[in-house]
N, C-alpha and C positions, 0 to 999 in steps of 0.2 A: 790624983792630980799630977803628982812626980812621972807617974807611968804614962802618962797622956803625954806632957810635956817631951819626956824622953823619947816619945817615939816620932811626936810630930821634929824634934830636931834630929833624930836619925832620918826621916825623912826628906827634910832639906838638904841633908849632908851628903844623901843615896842623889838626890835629884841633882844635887849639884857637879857631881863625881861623873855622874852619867853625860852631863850637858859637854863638861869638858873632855868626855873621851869619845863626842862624837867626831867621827870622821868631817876633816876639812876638805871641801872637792877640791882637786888637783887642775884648776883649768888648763893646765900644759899638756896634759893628760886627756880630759873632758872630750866627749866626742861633741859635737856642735849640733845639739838637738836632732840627733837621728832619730826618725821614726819606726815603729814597730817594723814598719814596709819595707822601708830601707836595709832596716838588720837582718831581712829573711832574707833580700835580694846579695846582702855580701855573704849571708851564711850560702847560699845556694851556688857564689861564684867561687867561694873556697873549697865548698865539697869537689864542684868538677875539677877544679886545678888540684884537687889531691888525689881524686882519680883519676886523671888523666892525662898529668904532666910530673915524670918521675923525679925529675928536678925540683920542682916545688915540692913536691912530696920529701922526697929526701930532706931538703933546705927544713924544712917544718919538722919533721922528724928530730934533726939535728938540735934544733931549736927547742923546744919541747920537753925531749928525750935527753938530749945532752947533758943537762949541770946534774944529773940522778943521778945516783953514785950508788945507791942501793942496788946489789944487781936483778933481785927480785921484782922492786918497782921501778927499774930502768924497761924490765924485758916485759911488764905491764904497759907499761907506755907506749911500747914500741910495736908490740900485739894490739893496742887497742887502735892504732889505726888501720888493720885489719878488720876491726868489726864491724862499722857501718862503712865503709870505704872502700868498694870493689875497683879491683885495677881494671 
């Protein structure tokens, strides 16, 4: 009976722990119900402005690649828009 008890109130305790460390949405943040569609259409307008405008590329790059300090996963970073990304 002790061990039943003990574990149904570790259970509450786990449940409870878990409720308050879920994430609160950021409405500031929040995209405003963007559809699956919508996300493919700005992923697809980001890929050509980063192949195709070395400006945006750079600026993105910078951005991205910039706050790294590690040099090893700076020069990851910076390589990886090289992979799916032809100029």
């Amino acid at each position: 009976m002790r061990i039943t008890f003990l574990s149904l109130a570790a259970a509450i305790v786990l449940a409870a722990a878990s409720v308050q460390a879920a994430p609160v949405p950021n409405t500031r943040h929040a995209k405003s119900h963007e559809t699956p569609a919508q996300n493919v259409v700005k992923s697809q307008q980001y890929d050509h402005l980063v192949s195709s405008n070395a400006g945006f590329r750079a600026a993105r790059m910078k951005k991205e690649c910039g706050p790294i300090r590690d040099p090893g996963l700076r020069s990851s970073c910076l390589a990886s828009f090289n992979a799916y990304e032809p100029r």
